[in-house]
C-alpha positions, 0 to 999 in steps of 0.5 A: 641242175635245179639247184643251180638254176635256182641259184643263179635266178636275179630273185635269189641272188637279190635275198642273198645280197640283202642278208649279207648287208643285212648281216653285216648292219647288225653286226656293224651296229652291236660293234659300235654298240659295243665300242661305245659301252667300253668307252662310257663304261667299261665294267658293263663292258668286261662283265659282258665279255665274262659272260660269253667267255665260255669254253667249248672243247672240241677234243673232248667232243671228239674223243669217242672219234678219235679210237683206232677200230680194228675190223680186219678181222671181221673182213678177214672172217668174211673175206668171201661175202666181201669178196663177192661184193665186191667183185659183183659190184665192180664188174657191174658198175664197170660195165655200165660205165664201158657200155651204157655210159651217157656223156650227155645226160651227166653234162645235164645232171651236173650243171656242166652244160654253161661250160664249153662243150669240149671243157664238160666233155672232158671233165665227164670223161676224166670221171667215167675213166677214175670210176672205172680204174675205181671198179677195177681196183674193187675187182682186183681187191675182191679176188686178192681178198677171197684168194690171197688173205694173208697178202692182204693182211700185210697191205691192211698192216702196212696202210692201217696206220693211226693218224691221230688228229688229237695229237697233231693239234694238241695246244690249239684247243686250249682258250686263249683271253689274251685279247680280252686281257688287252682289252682291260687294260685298254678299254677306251683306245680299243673301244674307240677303235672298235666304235669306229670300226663298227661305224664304217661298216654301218656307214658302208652297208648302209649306202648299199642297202639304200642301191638294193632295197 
């Protein structure tokens, strides 16, 4: 793919180095910037911290995400439309895959052509053959849908179960600033610590961008 070849030109792997060391400068640069303000002055330091210690809950932008939809009974209402697509759409898909399958255009489409011929042609395989147990299994819903509904109902009632994710990380939403609490009581040490830190990352990525540039 073009992609691929793109990513893997010496020209593109060269701007991706330069703005990771580029990045990690900056980032190495307001550490150390930041270590030395709570060491020389540590109020501009907390106010700092104060001002970006801003909240963003995600359960409450998700929530709308979390509300169990039921449309069983808008399938079951048009199980035969349903029905026809999807035993249309599989037996047309089943069949271009049995028949008009080209292992050799997919090894190219995917990118697998740098793998060794036997590895790509039984990765293709392994995909031609899950789309087509796929397929089947589209057909054998579609008559189960047209023919059989209430045995349908009773695989939909039995699988349809509500996983709420809200509820399984309910907690971890919830801020934490016991760090900055650290951070006020001590200021210099942490600061300190931090400006060296920050320095070392400079220092490396400094050497390294002198080898790219």
């Amino acid at each position: 793919m073009e992609w691929l070849n793109l990513i893997g030109s010496l020209s593109v792997r060269l701007w991706l180095a330069q703005a990771t060391v580029v990045f990690f400068l900056v980032s190495g640069t307001a550490l150390l910037a930041f270590g030395l303000t709570l060491i020389v002055n540590r109020a501009a330091a907390l106010r700092l911290i104060d001002c970006m210690n801003r909240w963003v809950s995600m359960r409450g932008a998700s929530k709308s995400l979390e509300i169990p939809r039921d449309t069983r009974q808008a399938v079951l209402k048009y199980r035969h439309v349903f029905a026809l697509v999807f035993v249309a759409g599989g037996v047309y898909a089943s069949h271009g895959l049995l028949t008009q399958f080209n292992a050799g255009a997919v090894i190219k489409l995917l990118g697998l052509n740098t793998l060794h011929p036997n590895a790509a042609g039984w990765l293709v395989d392994s995909l031609r053959w899950f789309l087509v147990a796929g397929n089947l299994a589209a057909i054998v819903a579609g008559i189960l849908l047209a023919f059989f509904p209430d045995r349908v109902a009773k695989l939909e009632a039995q699988a349809g179960r509500w996983i709420s994710l809200r509820r399984a990380t309910r907690g971890a939403d919830d801020m934490n600033i016991k760090l900055d609490t650290w951070v006020a009581v001590y200021p210099r040490a942490i600061g300190a610590a931090i400006a060296v830190f920050g320095l070392v990352m400079v220092g490396l990525f400094g050497s390294v961008a002198t080898r790219i540039w």
